[in-house]
C-alpha positions as CSV (number, residue, x, y, z in Angstrom):
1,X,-40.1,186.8,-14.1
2,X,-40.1,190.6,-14.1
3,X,-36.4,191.9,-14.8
4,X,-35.5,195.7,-13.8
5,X,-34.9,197.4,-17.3
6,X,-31.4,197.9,-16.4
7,X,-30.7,194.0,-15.8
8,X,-32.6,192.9,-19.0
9,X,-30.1,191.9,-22.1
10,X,-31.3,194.3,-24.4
11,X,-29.4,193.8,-27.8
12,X,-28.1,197.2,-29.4
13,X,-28.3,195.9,-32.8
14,X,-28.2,199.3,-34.8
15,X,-28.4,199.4,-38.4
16,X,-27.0,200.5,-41.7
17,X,-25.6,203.7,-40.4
18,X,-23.9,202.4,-37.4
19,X,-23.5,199.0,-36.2
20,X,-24.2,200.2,-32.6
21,X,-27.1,202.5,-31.7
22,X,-25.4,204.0,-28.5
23,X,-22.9,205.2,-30.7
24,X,-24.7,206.7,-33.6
25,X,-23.8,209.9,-35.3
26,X,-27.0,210.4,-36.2
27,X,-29.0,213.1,-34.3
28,X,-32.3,211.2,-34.4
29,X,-32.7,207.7,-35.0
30,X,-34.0,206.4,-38.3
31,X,-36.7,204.3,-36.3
32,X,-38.1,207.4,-35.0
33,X,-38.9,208.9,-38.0
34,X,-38.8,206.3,-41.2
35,X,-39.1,209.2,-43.2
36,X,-36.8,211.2,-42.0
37,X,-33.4,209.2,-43.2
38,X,-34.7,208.7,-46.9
39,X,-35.6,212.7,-46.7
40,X,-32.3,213.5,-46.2
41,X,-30.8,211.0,-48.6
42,X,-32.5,212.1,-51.2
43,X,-32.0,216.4,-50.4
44,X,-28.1,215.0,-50.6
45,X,-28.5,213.6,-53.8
46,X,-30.3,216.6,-55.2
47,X,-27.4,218.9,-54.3
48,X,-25.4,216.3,-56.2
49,X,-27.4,216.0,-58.9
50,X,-27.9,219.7,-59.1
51,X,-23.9,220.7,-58.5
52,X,-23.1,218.5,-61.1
53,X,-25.1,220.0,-63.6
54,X,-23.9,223.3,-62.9
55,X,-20.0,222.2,-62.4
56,X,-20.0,219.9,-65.4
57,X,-21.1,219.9,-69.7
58,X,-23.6,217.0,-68.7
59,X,-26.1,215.8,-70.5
60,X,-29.6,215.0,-68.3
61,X,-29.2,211.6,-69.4
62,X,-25.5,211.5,-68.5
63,X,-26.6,212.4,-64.7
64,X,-29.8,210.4,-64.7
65,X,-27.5,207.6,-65.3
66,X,-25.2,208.4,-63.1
67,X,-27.3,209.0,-60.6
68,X,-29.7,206.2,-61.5
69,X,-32.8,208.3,-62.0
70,X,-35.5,208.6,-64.2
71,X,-34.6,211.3,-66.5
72,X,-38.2,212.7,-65.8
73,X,-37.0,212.7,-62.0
74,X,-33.2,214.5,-63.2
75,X,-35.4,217.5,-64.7
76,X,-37.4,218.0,-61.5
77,X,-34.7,218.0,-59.4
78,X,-33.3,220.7,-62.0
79,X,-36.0,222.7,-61.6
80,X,-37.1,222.6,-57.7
81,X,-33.1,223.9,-58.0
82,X,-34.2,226.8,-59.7
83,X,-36.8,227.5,-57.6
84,X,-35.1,227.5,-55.0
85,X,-33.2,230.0,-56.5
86,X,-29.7,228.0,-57.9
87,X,-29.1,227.9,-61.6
88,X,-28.9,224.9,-63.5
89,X,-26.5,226.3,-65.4
């Protein structure tokens, strides 16, 4: 039998960011885009990663653990930070 959408029960699920999807604080959602989330994520945790270095006397092994990186992956962060203009330092 064919439904009209509005009758159908259509189950507003969401996901890991908000346990419905009408009320999302997200301004696109992560199924539009599965890059898009994971982008984001990981630009927050290079500010962090790069803010901490600068704040704090840490070691790049100190923040790779911390972070739970590669150290490899701690010193590019570092330096697409300083290419973009902020010191490491």
């Amino acid at each position: 039998m064919d439904t009209l959408p509005e009758y159908f029960p259509y189950k507003d699920d969401g996901c890991e960011v908000s346990p419905t999807c009408l009320r999302c604080p997200l301004p696109q959602c992560k199924y539009d885009d599965p890059g898009w989330l994971a982008r984001v994520r990981r630009d927050l945790r290079d500010r962090q990663v790069v803010e901490a270095r600068r704040c704090g006397d840490v070691t790049i092994g100190d923040l790779a653990r911390r972070f739970g990186l590669s150290v490899r992956t701690v010193h590019r962060i570092l330096g697409k930070g300083q290419e973009n203009g902020k010191s490491d330092a």
